[in-house]
N, C-alpha and C positions, 0 to 999 in steps of 0.2 A: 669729480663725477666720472671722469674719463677712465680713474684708475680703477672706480668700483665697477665699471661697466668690464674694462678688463682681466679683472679678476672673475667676474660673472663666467668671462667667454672659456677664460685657463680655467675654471673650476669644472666646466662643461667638456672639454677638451682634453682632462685629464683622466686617463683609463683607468685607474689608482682610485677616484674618486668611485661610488656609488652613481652616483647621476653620470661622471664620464663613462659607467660601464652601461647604463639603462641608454643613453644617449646613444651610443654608437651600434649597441644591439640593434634598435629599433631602427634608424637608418640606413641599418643592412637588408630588414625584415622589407621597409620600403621599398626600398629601390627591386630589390624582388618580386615584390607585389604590383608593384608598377608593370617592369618585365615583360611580367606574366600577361597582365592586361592588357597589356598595346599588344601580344600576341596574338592571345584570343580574337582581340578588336581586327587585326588584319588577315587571320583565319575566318573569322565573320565575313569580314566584307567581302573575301573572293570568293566564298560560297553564294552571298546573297547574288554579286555578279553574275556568277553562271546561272542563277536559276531566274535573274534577272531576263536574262540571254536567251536564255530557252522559251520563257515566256515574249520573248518580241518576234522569238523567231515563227513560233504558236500561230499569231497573231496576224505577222504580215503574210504569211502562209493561208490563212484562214479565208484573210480579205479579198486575197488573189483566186483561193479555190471558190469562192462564193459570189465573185462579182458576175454581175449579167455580161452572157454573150457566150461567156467560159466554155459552159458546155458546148453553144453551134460551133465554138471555133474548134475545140477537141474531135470535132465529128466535118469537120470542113476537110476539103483535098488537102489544104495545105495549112495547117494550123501553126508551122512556126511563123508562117508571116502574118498570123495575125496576132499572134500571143506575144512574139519575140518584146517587141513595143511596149506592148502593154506590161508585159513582166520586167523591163528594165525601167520605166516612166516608175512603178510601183518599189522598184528597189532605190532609187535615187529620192522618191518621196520617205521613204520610212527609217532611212539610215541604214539599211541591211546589208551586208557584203554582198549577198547573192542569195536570188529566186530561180529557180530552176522547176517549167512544166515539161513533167515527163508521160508516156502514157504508161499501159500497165503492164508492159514488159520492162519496163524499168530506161528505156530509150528516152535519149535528151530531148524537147521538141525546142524547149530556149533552154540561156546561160549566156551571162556577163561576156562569156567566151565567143564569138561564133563558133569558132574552130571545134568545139565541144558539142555543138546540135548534131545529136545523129548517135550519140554514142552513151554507153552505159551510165547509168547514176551510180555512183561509190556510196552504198549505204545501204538500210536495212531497211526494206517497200513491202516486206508479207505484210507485217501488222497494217500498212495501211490499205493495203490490197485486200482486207478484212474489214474495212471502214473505222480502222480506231488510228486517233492519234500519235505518230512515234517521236520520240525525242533523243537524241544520242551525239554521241563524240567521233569525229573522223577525221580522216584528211585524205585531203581532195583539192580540186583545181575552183581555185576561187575567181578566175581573171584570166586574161590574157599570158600563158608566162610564169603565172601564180600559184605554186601548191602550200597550204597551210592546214592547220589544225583546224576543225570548228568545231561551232556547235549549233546542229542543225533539227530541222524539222520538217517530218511527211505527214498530208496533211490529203485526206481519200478528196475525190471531186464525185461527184453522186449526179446521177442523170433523171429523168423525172419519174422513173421508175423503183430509185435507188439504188441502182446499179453503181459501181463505181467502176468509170470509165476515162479516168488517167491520174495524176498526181502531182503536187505540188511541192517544192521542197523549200524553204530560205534559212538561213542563217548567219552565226556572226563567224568571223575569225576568234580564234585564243587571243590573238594577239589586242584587238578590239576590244576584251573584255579583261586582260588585263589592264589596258587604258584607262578601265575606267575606275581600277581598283585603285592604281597608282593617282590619280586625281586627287581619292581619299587620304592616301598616305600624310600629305603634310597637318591636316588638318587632325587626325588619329596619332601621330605622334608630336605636334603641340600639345593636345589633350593630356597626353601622357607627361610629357613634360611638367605641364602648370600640376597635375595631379601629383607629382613630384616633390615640387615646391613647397605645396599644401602641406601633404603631409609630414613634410621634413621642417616646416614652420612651426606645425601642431606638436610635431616629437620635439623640436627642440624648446614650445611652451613646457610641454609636461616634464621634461630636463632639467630645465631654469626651476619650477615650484619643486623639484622631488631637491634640486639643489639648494632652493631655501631653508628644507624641513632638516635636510640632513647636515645644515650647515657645514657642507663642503668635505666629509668626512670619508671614510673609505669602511668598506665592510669591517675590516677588525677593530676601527676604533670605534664605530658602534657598537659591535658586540661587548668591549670592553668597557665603556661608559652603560654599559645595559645591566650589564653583573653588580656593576658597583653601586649602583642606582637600586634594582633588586637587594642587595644583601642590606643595605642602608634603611629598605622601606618596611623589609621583613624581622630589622634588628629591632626595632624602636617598640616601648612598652606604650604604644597608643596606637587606637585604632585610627584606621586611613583610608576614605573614600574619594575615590573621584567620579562624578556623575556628568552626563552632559546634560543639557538644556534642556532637552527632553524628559529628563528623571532616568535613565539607564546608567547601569553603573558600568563605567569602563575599568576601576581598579579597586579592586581591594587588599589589603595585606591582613597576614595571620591574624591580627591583635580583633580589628575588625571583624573577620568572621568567626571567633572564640566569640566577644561581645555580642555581639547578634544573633549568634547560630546561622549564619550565613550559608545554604548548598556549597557543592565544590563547585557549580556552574554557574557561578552568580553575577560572573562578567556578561556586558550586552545584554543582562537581562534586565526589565525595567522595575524599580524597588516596589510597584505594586504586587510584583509575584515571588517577592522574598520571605511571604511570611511575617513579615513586623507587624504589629500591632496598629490600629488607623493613627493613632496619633504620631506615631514615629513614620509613618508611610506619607501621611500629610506633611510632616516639617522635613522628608530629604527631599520628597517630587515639587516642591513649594521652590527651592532654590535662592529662598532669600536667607539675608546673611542672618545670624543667630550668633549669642556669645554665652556659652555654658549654662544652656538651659537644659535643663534634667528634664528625663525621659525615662519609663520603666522598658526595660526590655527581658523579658522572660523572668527572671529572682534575681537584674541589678536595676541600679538606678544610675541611668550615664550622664555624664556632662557632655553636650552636644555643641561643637564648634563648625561654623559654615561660611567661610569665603569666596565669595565669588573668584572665577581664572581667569577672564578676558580683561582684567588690568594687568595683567603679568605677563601678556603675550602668546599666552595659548587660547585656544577655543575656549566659545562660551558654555560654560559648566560650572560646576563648584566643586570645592573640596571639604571634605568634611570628618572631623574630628572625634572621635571617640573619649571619652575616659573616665574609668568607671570609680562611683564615686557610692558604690554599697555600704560601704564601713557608714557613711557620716548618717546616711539613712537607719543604719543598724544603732545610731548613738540616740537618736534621738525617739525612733519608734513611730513619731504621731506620723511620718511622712507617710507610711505604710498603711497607717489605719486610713489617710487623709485620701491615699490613693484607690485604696479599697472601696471607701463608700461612694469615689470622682466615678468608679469601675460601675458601680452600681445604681449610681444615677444615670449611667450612660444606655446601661442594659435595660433599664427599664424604660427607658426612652423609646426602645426596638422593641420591646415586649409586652408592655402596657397600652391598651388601643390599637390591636392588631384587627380588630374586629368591630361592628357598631353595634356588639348585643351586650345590654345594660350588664346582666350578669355574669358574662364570660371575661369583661372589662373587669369587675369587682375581682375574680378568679386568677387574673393573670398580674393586678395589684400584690393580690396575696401572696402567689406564687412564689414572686421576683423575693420576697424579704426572707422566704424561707431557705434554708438555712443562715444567712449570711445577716442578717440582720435583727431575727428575733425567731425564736423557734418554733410561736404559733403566730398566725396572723386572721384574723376576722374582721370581714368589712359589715356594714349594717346600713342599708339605705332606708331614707322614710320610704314609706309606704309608697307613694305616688310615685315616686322615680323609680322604682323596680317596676313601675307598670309605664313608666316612659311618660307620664305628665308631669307638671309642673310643680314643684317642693311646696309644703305650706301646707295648713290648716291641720295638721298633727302632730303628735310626737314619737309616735309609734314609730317602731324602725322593726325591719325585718330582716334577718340574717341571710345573708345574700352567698357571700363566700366564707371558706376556713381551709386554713391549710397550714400541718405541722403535724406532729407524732400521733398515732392512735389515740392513745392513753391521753395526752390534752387534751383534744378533741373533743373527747368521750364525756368527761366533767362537763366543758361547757355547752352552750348553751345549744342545739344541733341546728343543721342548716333548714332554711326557711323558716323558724322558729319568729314569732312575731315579739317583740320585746319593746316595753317602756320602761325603762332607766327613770328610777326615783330620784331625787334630786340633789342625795348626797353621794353618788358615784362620782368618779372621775369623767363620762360619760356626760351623761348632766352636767357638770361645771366646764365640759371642753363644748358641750352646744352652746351656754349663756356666753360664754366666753369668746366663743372665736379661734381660740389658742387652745395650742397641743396640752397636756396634764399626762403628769409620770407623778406614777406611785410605785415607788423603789421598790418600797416592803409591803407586799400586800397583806403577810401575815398580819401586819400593826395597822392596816388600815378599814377600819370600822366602818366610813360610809359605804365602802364598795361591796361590803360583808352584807350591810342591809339589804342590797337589792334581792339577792336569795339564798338567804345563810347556809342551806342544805348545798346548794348546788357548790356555795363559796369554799364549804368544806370539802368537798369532792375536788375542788380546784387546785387546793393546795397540799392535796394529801397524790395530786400527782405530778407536785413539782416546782409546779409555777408557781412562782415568787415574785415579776416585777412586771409593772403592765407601762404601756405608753398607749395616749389613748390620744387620736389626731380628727378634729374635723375635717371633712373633705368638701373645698369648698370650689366656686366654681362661681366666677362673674358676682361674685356679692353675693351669694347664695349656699346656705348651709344644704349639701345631698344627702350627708349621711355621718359614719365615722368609722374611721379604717384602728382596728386596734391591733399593739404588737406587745408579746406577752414572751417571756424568757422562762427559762426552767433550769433546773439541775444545777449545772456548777457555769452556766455563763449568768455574767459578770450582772450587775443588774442595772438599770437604764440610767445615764447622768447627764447632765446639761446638754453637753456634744449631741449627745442621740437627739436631742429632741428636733436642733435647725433641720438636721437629716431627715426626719422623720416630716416634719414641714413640708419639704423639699420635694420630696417624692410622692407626697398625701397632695401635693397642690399637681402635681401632673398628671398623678391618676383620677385627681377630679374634673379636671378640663377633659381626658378621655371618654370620663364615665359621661359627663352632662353632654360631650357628642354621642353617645349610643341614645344618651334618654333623649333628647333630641331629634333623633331619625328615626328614633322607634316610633316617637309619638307621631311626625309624619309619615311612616311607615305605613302607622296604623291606620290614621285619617285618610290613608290613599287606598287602601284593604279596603276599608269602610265605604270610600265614597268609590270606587270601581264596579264594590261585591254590589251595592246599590242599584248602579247603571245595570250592570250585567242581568242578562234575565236571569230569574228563580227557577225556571224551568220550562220546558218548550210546550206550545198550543198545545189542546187535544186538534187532531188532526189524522183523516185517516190516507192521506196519500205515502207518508212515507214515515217509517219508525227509526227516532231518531236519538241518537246517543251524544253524550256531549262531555267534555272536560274544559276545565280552566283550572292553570297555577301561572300564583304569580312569582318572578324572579325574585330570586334572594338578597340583589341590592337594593329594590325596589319596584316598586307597582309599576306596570309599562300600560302602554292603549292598547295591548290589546283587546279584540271582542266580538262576538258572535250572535246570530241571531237565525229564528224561526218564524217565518210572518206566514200567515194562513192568506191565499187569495182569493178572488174569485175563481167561480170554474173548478172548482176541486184542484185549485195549483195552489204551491207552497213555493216561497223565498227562502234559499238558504245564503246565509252574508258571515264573510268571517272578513277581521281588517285587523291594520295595524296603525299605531300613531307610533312614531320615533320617537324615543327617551322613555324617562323613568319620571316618577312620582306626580304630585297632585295635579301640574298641569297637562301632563298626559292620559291621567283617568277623565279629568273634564272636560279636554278636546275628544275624545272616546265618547263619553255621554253624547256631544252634539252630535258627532258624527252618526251616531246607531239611533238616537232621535230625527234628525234630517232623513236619513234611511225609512223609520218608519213612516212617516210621513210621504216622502216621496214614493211609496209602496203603495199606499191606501189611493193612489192615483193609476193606479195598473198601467206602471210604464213599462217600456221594453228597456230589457238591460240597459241596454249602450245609453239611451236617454237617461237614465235613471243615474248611472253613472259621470255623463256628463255635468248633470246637474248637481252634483257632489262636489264635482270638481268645479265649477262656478260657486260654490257654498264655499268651501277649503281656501279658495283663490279669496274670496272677500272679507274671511276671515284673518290672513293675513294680511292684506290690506291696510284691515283697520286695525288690526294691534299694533302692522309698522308705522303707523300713524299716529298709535298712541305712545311712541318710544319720544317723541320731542315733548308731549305734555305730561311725560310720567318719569322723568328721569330719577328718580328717589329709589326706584324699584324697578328690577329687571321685567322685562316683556317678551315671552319669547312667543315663536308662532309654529304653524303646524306643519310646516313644510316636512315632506319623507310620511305621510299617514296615508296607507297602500288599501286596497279594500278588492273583495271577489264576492260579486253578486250572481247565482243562480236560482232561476224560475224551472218546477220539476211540472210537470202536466201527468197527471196521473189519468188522466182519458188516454192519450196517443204514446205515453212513455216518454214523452220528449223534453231535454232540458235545455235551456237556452243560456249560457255562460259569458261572461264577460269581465276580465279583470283589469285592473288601472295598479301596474309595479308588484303585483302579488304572486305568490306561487300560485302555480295550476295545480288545480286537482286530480287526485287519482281514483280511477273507478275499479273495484271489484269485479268480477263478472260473476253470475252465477255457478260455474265453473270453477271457481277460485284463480283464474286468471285476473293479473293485476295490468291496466295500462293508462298511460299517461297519455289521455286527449290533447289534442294541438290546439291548445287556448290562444288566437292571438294575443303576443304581451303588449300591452298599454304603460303608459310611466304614468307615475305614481299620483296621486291627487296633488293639484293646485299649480300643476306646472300648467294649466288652461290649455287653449286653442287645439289639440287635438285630436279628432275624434277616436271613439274606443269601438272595436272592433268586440263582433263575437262569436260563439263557437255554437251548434247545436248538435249535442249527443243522441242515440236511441238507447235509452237504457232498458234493458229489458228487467221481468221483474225479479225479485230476489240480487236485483245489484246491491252494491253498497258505494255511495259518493263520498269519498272522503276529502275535507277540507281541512286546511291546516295553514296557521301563522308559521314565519320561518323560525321560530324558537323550538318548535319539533323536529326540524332538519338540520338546523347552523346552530352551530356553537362556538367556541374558542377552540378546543380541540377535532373540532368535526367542518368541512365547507359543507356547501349544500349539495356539491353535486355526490358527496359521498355518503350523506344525509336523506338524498331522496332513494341512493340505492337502498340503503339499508330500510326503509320505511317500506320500501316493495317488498322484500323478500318478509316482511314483517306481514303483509297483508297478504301474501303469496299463499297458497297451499294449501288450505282449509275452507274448502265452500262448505257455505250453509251456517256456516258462524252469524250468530245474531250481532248487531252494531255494539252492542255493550260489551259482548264478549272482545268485538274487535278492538274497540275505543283502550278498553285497558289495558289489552296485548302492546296496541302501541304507545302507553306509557309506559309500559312495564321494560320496554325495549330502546326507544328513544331519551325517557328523559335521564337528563345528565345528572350526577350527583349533586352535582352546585351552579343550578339554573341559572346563567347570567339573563337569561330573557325572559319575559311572558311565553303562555303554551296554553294556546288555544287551538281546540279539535274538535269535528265536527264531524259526526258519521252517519248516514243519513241511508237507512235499507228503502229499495222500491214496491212500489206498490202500482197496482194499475186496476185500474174501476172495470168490473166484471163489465162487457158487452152487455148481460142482459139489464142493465141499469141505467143504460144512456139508449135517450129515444129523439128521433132527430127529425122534423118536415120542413117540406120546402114548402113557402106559401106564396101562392100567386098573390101580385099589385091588383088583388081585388076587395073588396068591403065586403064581397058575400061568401068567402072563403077563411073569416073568421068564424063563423060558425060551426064549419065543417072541423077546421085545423082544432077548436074548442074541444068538440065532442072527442074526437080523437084524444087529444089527452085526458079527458075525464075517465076514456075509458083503459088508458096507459097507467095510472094513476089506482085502477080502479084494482087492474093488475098484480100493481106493486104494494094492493093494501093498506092503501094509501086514501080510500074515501072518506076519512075524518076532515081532511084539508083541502078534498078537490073542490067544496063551493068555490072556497077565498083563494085556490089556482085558479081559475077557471077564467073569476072576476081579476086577478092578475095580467092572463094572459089574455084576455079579450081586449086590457086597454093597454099593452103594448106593441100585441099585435095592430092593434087599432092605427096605432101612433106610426106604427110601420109603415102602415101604407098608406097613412095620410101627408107624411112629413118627411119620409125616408125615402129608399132608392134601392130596388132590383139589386139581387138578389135575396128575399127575406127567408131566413129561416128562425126557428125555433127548435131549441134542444131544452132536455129535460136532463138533469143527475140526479139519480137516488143515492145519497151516500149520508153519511151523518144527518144532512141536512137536505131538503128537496130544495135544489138549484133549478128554475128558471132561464132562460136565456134569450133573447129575440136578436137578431143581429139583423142592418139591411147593410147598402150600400153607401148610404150617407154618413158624412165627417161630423153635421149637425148633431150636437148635443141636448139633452133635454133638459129643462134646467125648473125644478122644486120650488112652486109659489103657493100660496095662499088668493085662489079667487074671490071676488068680488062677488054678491050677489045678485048682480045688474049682467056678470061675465055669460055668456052661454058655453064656455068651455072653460080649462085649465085646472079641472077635479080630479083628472083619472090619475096623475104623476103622485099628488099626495093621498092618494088612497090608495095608491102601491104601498108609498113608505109606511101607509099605518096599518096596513098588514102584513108587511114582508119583516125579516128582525135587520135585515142587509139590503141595500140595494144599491146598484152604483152602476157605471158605465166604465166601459174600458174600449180601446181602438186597438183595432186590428189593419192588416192592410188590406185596403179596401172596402172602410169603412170602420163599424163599432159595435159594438156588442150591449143591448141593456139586461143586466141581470139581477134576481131576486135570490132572496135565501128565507128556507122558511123552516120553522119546524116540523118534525115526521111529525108528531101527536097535536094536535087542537088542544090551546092554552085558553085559559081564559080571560090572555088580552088577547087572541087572533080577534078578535071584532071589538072594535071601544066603544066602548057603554053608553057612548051618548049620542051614537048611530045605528038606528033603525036598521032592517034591511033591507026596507022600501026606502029610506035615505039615502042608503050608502049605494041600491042604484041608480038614484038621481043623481050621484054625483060623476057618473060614468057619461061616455058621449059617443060609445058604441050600441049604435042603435039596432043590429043585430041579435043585441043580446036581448 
């Protein structure tokens, strides 16, 4: 042990050696660098000292020019006796050589000295005879006896005028602040020392391992071990890799990069970017051992040999063997063909089901066989699976794909072409069967001839001579039949072809029956969305309204829109979204634009309306995560991420009232053709509960346009939304007076993406505003004899507007709301009138009490007038406002002939009233 430890130390210590030359370099670099640093380190420190220095002298200068009494004593007969004291008491407290008060001609008034009161200060007193701080280097009499260097400070004394009226001086000696450098000294070169040490520990680690690697050798016997190594690896007729554990290759020799086609840069590069082929790229980055396993590499066939190197004493990596073994492949042939069809089951693995569309799947089957496997190829699905339902109850097949030469083509039978196969075809016998069927010679075969002799003729008069005909089958399930057909002078189909043709007809069936499979849910979610989705928006004359929906190309998403007509000549505009794709996001869609309507026909204000959604969304997830322990058979998913924007437009005052929960904001038009984006507070998204939603209210004037929009108009994969809503402005930018249709399609025409990953839903909505002369408005006193009056009054507004077909059954309307007004209600009452589509009523008072639709008794002396509204009005309902509620009617402009029911009198219908006025 002792001798290997000494040879360690002599292989390190000899200059001859590689490691004694890196060793002793770096030792020298040390000890310099060291040097250098303890330099620096005590250049440091006596700067920091002085400025140390300077600052205490600052300080005890400061304390003395500032303490009370300073000034009376500077302006006393005799101020050294009263300062002398005080300024030595202050220098013996601070540690300072010497304080020295002088006034402002620069005269001693103290100092450490006596002998020195009375006589000039050695230093520089303008700057402070200016009131600014000085600091400087001098020498001067520090003591009794004592002259030295210092480093001193004047420091102005200020009177209460700020006057300066004398001055302060203290400082250290050089010699004092060298002291205190030299203190640091031992501790700044220990430092240095141990850093020393360190270093020259670490250099002679790196010494010792550079001396393991190099095994003690000196530069020329490396070099010379290098060549001979080199010429030995470069001589050998087999390829030579060495990889590390990573897969990068650190060596290769000639033999190997002829074999491979190797770059000339192919050291430290990792074998993923060398070009080989996956299967040779997978077995050198794999690293496990291998023994002459054949690999194709460009037009050879190599024997590939792999032994790991960390048994052998070097790094973990492998080595790896080349040698090429073309000839024995050229003897036998079938490796080649064998590799060929391995080549093309592989490709069609990547190229069959690139897509879920039934027929483009059928196309890319076909595609993959032509040239290489059969010159024409046509697939044939039944019927039902080209339309994406379920195989069965036919036999019909439709020609789905083809692909191969013109002139084939052309004979048979052409695409889309609907075809039954009689029952002596090879067709026929591979459905009953299950199993592929090759007819060599089609010339010689008569049942394939039957199916259409004319056409059979034309088939073979261009060539074709040998067909393979393969079921394509899929989970126990015959789809169709994929046929491959050969011409000219290749060779004609033999047992071999047929497993292959199996082989490849069974992967493009498992693709095909995935497109028929997402088509048919595709379409069930088309179907049940386009269902939900309104058909087309109210009539409605508040606002003219344009609309789009598409759905996404992987699938149906939630998105959805809506149009609800209110009371009051106001309209709801609602666009939303549910997260994901297919039939459980069109159903959560459905409920949600259902709850929507519903909680509308209750004329809430936004934010409630919204709230209430979101207590709906929240219990609906609830109970589906509820139903995840009693349903585990089948997934359950829930509605979380379904975002929704609810707006009320009031087409009396222009005003819309907004409110969204995780949705984009809207953008408005102006009549102008300016575009802007209102400050919508944002809300997060439905079902996150307990938050309340916050809302916006716009004045739109008229000829705006409100545009609403899902984020599948703004976001996409290659688009964010912030660069999505720019683009949507300048798209609505520029053009006032554009009708909403013209607008709606500019911004498809502009926004959507070629290959929609989302839903795209938009909503464009032009304003409108109810002419003044059609809305009619009174206040009505809390009195019973001012229904009379407010009566006549509308009869003769009414009478005005043309309207006397319908003023009886108003009249008798508004006599028993107003009635109710002021018998049940609460200051302020008014009464408004709308002429628009429909003659709107209105009575609004103060009170929150509702009125609530009974069937009286005939024993009741009231409780008539409420259902003799409803059996006149075609609408009637209540809605709250704040402070208070609003009851309103909707009727028609022209007298029908149910405005009075048949089986009420006139003198009944006003016995059932209980305004006695009337």
């Amino acid at each position: 042990m002792r001798v290997r430890s000494r040879s360690k130390w002599m292989t390190l210590l000899d200059v001859r050696s590689a490691a004694g030359q890196v060793f002793v370099l770096q030792v020298v670099v040390v000890v310099l660098l060291v040097t250098a640093a303890v330099a620096a380190v005590v250049l440091e420190a006596r700067f920091e000292s002085r400025q140390e220095a300077g600052r205490q002298s600052v300080t005890a200068a400061q304390v003395l020019a500032n303490s009370p009494g300073i000034v009376e004593a500077l302006e006393s007969p005799d101020p050294s006796a009263v300062l002398q004291p005080r300024a030595e008491a202050a220098r013996v407290n601070t540690g300072i050589d010497f304080i020295v008060v002088m006034d402002t001609t620069g005269t001693r008034i103290t100092h450490p000295d006596p002998d020195r009161i009375g006589k000039k200060f050695i230093g520089t007193i303008d700057e402070a005879l200016e009131g600014r701080t000085t600091v400087e280097s001098a020498r001067g009499p520090v003591g009794p006896g004592q002259q030295a260097d210092v480093i001193q400070a004047v420091v102005p004394v200020f009177d209460a005028d700020n006057q300066v009226i004398g001055l302060v001086s203290a400082g250290l000696t050089v010699q004092s602040v060298a002291d205190l450098v030299e203190r640091q000294l031992p501790l700044i070169f220990g430092a240095g020392v141990v850093g020393l040490a360190l270093a020259t520990a670490g250099t002679w680690l790196v010494a010792r391992r550079l001396a393991r690697q190099t095994h003690g050798l000196g530069p020329v016997e490396m070099t010379r071990m290098y060549e001979h190594h080199n010429a030995v690896l470069h001589a050998v007729r087999e390829g030579v890799l060495i990889t590390t554990a990573e897969g990068r290759v650190l060596l290769a020799n000639d033999e190997a990069r002829r074999l491979l086609d190797l770059p000339k840069d192919t050291e430290r590069r990792h074998v993923d970017e060398l070009g080989l082929d996956r299967a040779m790229t997978r077995l050198l980055a794999s690293g496990e051992p291998a023994t002459d396993e054949v690999h194709q590499a460009g037009d050879r066939l190599l024997a590939v040999n792999i032994r790991p190197t960390a048994p052998y004493g070097g790094p973990a990596g492998s080595v790896v063997t080349l040698r090429d073994t073309t000839e024995l492949a050229a003897v036998t042939g079938r490796a080649e063909v064998a590799w060929e069809r391995l080549t093309l089951l592989y490709e069609a693995g990547g190229r069959v089901g690139t897509t879920l569309d039934v027929a483009r799947t059928a196309e890319e089957l076909a595609e993959v066989a032509v040239p290489r496997f059969a010159d024409v190829v046509t697939v044939e699905l039944l019927e039902p699976v080209a339309r994406g339902e379920e195989p069965g109850g036919t036999r019909s097949m439709r020609r789905t794909a083809i692909s191969g030469g013109a002139r084939e083509r052309d004979a048979l039978y052409p695409l889309g072409e609907l075809i039954t196969f009689v029952s002596t075809t090879p067709q026929a016998r591979a459905l009953r069967s299950g199993r592929a069927v090759i007819e060599a010679d089609l010339r010689t075969a008569q049942g394939w001839q039957q199916q259409a002799p004319e056409r059979a003729r034309r088939v073979l008069e261009s060539g074709v001579h040998s067909l393979l005909t393969v079921p394509l089958r899929a989970r126990g399930v015959v789809l169709g039949l994929a046929d491959f057909w050969r011409s000219g002078r290749a060779p004609a189909f033999e047992q071999d072809d047929l497993f292959f043709a199996e082989e490849l007809a069974a992967r493009a069936a498992v693709a095909i029956d995935n497109a028929r499979r997402f088509t048919r849910e595709h379409t069930m979610a088309v179907t049940l969305q386009r269902s939900l989705l309104p058909r087309g928006v109210p009539d409605q004359d508040a606002l003219e309204v344009a609309w789009r929906y598409l759905p996404a190309e992987a699938g149906v998403g939630g998105d959805w829109f809506d149009v609800i007509p209110l009371s009051g000549a106001r309209v709801a505009l609602v666009v939303g979204d549910v997260v994901g794709h297919g039939l459980h996001a069109a159903a959560t869609m459905g409920r949600l634009r259902t709850a929507v309507h519903n909680f509308s026909t209750l004329d809430l204000p936004v934010d409630d309306l919204l709230g209430r959604l979101d207590d709906l969304v929240t219990r609906i997830d609830d109970e589906e995560s509820d139903a995840v322990g009693a349903a585990r058979d089948h997934e359950v998913e829930s509605v979380t991420g379904a975002t929704c924007l609810y707006a009320i437009y009031d087409s009396v005052t222009g005003r819309c009232t907004v409110a969204r929960a995780g949705h984009p904001g809207p953008a408005v038009v102006l009549p102008d053709g300016t575009v802007v984006h209102p400050r919508v507070p944002a809300s997060l998204p439905l079902g996150l509960g307990g938050h309340p939603f916050e809302t916006a209210e716009l004045h739109l004037p008229e000829g705006s346009q409100l545009v609403l929009y899902s984020d599948g108009v703004v976001e996409n994969r290659e688009r964010d939304i912030g660069a999505g809503i720019e683009r949507l402005e300048n798209v609505l930018a520029g053009e006032p007076g554009r009708a909403p249709e013209d607008t709606c399609q500019a911004v498809i025409d502009a926004m959507l993406p070629e290959h929609p990953s989302d839903d795209i839903a938009l909503l464009v909505a032009g304003t409108r505003l109810l002419s003044p002369s059609r809305v009619a408005e009174w206040e009505v006193p809390p009195d019973p004899a001012a229904v009379a009056r407010v009566r006549g009054e509308c009869g003769e507004q009414l009478r005005a507007w043309g309207l006397e077909e319908i003023g009886f059954v108003t009249e008798l309307i508004l006599s028993e709301l107003i009635t109710n007004a002021i018998r049940y209600g609460a200051p302020p009452i008014r009464v408004r009138l709308l002429h628009n589509r429909s003659l709107i009523c209105e009575v609004s008072d103060g009170s929150s009490t509702s009125p609530h639709l009974r069937r009286a008794k005939t024993t009741d002396e009231g409780g008539r007038g409420l259902f003799l509204v409803a059996q006149f009005a075609m609408r009637w309902g209540t809605r709250y406002i704040p402070g208070g509620k609003v009851i309103w009617t909707e009727q028609a402009l022209r007298g029908t002939a149910d405005t009075t029911p048949r089986e009420l009198s006139d003198e009944a219908l006003l016995d059932q009233f209980d305004d006695d006025s009337f």
